[in-house]
C-alpha positions, -999 to +999 in steps of 0.1 A: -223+021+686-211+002+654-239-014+640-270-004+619-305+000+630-333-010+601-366+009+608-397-004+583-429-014+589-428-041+560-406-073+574-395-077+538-380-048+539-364-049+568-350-080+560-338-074+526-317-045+537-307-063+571-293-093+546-277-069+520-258-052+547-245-081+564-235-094+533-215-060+534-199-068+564-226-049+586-240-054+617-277-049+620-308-048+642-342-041+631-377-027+645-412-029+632-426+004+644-415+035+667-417+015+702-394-010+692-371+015+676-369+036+708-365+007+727-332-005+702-320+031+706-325+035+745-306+004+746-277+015+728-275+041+700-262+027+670-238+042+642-269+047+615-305+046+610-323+035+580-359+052+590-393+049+566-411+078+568-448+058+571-451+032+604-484+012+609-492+005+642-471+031+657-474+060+680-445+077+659-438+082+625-409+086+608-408+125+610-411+123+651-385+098+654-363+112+635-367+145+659-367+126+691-331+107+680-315+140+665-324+158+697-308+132+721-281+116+700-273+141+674-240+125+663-263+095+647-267+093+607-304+088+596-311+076+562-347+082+554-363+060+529-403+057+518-423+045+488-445+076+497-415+099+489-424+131+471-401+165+471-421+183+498-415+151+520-377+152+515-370+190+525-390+180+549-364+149+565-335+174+556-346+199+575-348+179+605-315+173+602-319+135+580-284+128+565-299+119+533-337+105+512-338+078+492-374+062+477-389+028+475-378+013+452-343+016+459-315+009+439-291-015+458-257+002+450-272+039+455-282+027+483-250+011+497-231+043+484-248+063+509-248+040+534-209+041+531-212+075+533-229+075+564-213+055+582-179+074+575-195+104+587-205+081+619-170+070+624-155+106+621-182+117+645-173+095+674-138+098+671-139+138+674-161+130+704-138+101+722-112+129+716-133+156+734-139+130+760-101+122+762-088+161+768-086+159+804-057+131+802-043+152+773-036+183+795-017+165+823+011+191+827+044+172+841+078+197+849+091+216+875+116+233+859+114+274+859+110+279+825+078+254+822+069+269+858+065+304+841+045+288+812+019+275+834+017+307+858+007+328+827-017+297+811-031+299+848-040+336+845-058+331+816-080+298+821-109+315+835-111+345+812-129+343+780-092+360+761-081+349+728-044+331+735-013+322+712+006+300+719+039+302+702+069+273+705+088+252+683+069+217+669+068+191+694+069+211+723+034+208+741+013+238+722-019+215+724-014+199+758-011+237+771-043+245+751-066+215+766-052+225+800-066+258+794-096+241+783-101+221+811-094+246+838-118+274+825-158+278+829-158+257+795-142+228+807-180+210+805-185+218+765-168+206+734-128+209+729-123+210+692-091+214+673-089+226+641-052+217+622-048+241+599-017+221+583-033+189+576-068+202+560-066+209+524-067+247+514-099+237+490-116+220+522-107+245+548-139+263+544-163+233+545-146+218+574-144+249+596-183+264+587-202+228+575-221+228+542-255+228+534-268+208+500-303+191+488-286+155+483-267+152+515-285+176+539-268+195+566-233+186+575-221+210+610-183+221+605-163+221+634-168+256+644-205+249+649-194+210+666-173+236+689-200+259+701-204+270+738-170+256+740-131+261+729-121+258+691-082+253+688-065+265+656-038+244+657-004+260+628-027+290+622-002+303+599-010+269+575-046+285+568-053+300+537-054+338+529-096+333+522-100+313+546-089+339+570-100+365+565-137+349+571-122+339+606-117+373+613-152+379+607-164+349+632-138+363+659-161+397+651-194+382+648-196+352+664-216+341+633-208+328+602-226+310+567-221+270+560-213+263+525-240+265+504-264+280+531-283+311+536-292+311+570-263+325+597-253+305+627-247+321+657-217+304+678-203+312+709-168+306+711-133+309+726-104+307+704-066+293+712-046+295+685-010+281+681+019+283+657+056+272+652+064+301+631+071+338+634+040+353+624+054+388+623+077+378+596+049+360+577+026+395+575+058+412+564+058+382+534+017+388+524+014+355+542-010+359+572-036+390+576-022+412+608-061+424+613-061+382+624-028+382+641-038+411+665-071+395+673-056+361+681-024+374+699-044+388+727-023+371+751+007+358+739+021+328+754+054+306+748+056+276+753+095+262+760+113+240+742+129+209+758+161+223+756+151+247+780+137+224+802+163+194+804+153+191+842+122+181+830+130+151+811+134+123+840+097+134+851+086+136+813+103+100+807+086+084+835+052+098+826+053+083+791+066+048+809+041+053+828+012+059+798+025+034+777+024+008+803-012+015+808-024+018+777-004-001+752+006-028+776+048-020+775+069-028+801+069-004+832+102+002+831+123+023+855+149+046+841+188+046+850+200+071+865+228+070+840+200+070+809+181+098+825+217+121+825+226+110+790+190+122+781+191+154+800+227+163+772+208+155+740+195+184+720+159+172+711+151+189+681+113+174+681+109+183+718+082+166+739+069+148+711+104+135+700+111+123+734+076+103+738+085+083+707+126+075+719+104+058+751+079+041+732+104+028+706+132+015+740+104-003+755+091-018+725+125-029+711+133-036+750+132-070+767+129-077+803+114-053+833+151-041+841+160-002+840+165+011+809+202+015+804+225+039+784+231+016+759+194+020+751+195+058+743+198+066+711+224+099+711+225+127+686+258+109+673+276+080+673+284+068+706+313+041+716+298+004+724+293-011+758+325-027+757+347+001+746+359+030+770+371+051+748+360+082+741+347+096+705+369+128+692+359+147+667+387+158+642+382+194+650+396+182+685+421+163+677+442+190+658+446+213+691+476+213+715+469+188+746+461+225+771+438+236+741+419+204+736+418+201+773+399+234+776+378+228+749+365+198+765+358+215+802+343+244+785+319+222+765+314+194+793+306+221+822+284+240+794+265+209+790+260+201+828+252+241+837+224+238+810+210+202+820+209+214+854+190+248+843+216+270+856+217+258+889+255+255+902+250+239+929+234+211+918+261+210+888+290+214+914+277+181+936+270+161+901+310+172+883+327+163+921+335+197+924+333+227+954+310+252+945+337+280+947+364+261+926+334+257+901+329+294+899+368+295+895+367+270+869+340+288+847+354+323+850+388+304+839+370+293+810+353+320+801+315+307+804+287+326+824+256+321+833+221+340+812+187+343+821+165+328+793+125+315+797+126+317+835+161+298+843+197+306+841+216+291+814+254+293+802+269+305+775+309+311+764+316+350+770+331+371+734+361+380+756+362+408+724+334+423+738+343+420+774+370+434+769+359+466+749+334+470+776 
């Protein structure tokens, strides 16, 4: 669906327009009257229609067809041109949902200009459908860790109810993955999955792209809340979305019905809304940031979604799933991952989460060479790490200054905190990696001062104010 379809019962005109756009850089087809035209359509819908009103020899005319395609390929741009044209006419093709009217005899560059138009309109269509049509893939949920565990037990509770959710965590950690997996699980899983991000629209378009416009030179135009309806809308950084602009959500979360831009006529939607943000909402009412009235009717069921850091078991299964992806559809190398690389990953802090960790694979295997495992040397740390070649280990100055005993304990504590929290707090499995008996472990630790905390479903370890302890 790229090229352009030329409906006109005059073969000069068809052919003038046909050689205009290819000149362009179009590609065209053409039809003589409404049989042909269903026929080219049938075959394969194409990204615009240029559609005269008045056919000879046809069963159709223009008004008809342009019904008959809106009804079955809605998504398709029709540009309706006629040297019949009058006012009446017009309203007429707008109403019926015709992108735009132009009369014979055309200008060449307006028409081109709405052509352009168009077929922008086209494009920006099909990709918000390929992305509905890609959300199953999207909400493949990879972990077995506890904390992600206890994410997807409460996202489970939830997928077949028609409740509002939030889903709160830190950029990069999977918000939108847990959304569509809502999505796809529910009794909505068949309709549209459309995502709003309410950080990347501009505050002055925010309006028109949520409810659509209306206007007499470029007809109706849906907005994604009306692309969304019977299905899911996701408001992706709700807390980016403008102070007007919310407070007429709150009146479509109400109403289920809202105004386009410039129209008169309410549409009635029926939605689900999952929303998502990074931030702490609470603190951005208390600023005069984000209406509460909207908070409270998104938060219905609040939902956080980890971070990596509290997940590091996760990270070999989330590594190989993006090897895995990549392979498939970029054509990388299907690399295996050392188990050496996969421990080194499992220390790192991650500040951009899931998202951070997709692009350290895609950027070893494109900079890669060879099928081998992917090796330490390969990781990129959090700082500086020794070369292949040297043993040595990197000391930071702080270190350095302390008694031999002192730096010794610093190291243990800091080493066995690292492992405890890679591991999620399970000492066993931290006792078999270190070489050590479970027991002397647990003597080790208490030594060392560092216990173990439950935090988003797993056990993690901290160092213990021996101040407090001690007052206690």
């Amino acid at each position: 669906m790229s090229d352009i379809l030329i409906v006109d019962d005059e073969r000069d005109i068809r052919e003038l327009i046909s050689d205009i756009l290819q000149d362009e850089g179009y590609a065209t087809r053409m039809a003589a009257n409404s049989d042909e035209c269903m026929g080219e359509v049938t075959e394969e819908a194409p990204a615009l229609m240029i559609l005269d009103i008045w056919l000879k020899d046809s069963q159709m005319d223009g008004i008809d067809i342009l019904k008959t395609v809106k009804r079955d390929y809605p998504d398709v741009p029709i540009i309706i041109i006629s040297g019949h044209g009058n006012i009446e006419l017009a309203v007429a093709a707008i109403k019926q949902g015709a992108y735009d009217f132009i009369e014979k005899p055309f200008n060449i560059d307006q028409l081109l200009v709405v052509i352009r138009r168009a077929m922008e309109t086209s494009r920006l269509r099909r990709e918000n459908s390929a992305l509905k049509r890609g959300g199953g893939e999207a909400a493949e949920m990879i972990g077995t860790s506890a904390a992600f565990r206890a994410m997807v037990s409460q996202l489970d509770k939830v997928t077949k109810s028609n409740g509002r959710v939030m889903l709160t965590g830190p950029s990069g950690s999977g918000k939108e993955v847990a959304a569509r997996y809502v999505h796809v699980n529910s009794a909505r899983a068949d309709a549209p999955f459309v995502v709003v991000n309410c950080a990347q629209i501009e505050a002055d378009r925010m309006e028109e792209v949520l409810f659509g416009r209306e206007s007499s030179d470029r007809g109706i135009e849906p907005g994604l809340l009306e692309q969304a309806d019977g299905g899911i809308v996701y408001l992706d950084e709700v807390a980016d979305m403008p102070n007007g602009t919310q407070s007429k959500i709150l009146r479509v979360l109400v109403d289920q019905q809202f105004l386009r831009v410039g129209g008169a006529e309410k549409i009635k939607v029926d939605l689900r809304v999952l929303s998502s943000t990074s931030r702490d909402l609470e603190a951005e009412i208390a600023a005069g940031n984000f209406r509460q009235e909207l908070y409270h009717r998104l938060n219905v069921v609040p939902v956080a979604v980890p971070a990596l850091a509290e997940r590091r078991e996760d990270i070999p299964l989330l590594a190989a799933h993006f090897i895995e992806t990549l392979h498939r559809t970029q054509g990388l190398p299907n690399r295996a991952l050392s188990d050496e690389a996969a421990a080194l990953m499992q220390t790192l802090t991650w500040p951009g989460n899931v998202r951070q960790l997709r692009n350290v694979i895609e950027r070893i295997l494109i900079l890669g060479e060879g099928t081998a495992p992917i090796d330490v040397a390969e990781v990129p740390a959090d700082e500086e790490r020794p070369g292949d070649g040297d043993s040595r280990v990197v000391m930071s100055g702080a270190l350095a200054m302390l008694p031999l005993r002192e730096a010794r304990e610093a190291f243990e504590r800091e080493y066995l905190l690292t492992q405890i929290n890679r591991f999620g707090g399970n000492i066993s499995k931290t006792a078999q990696f270190v070489g050590m008996e479970r027991s002397a472990l647990h003597r080790k630790l208490k030594s060392l001062n560092v216990v173990t905390t439950n935090r988003a479903g797993s056990r993690y370890a901290r160092i213990e104010d021996t101040e407090t302890s001690a007052a206690e």
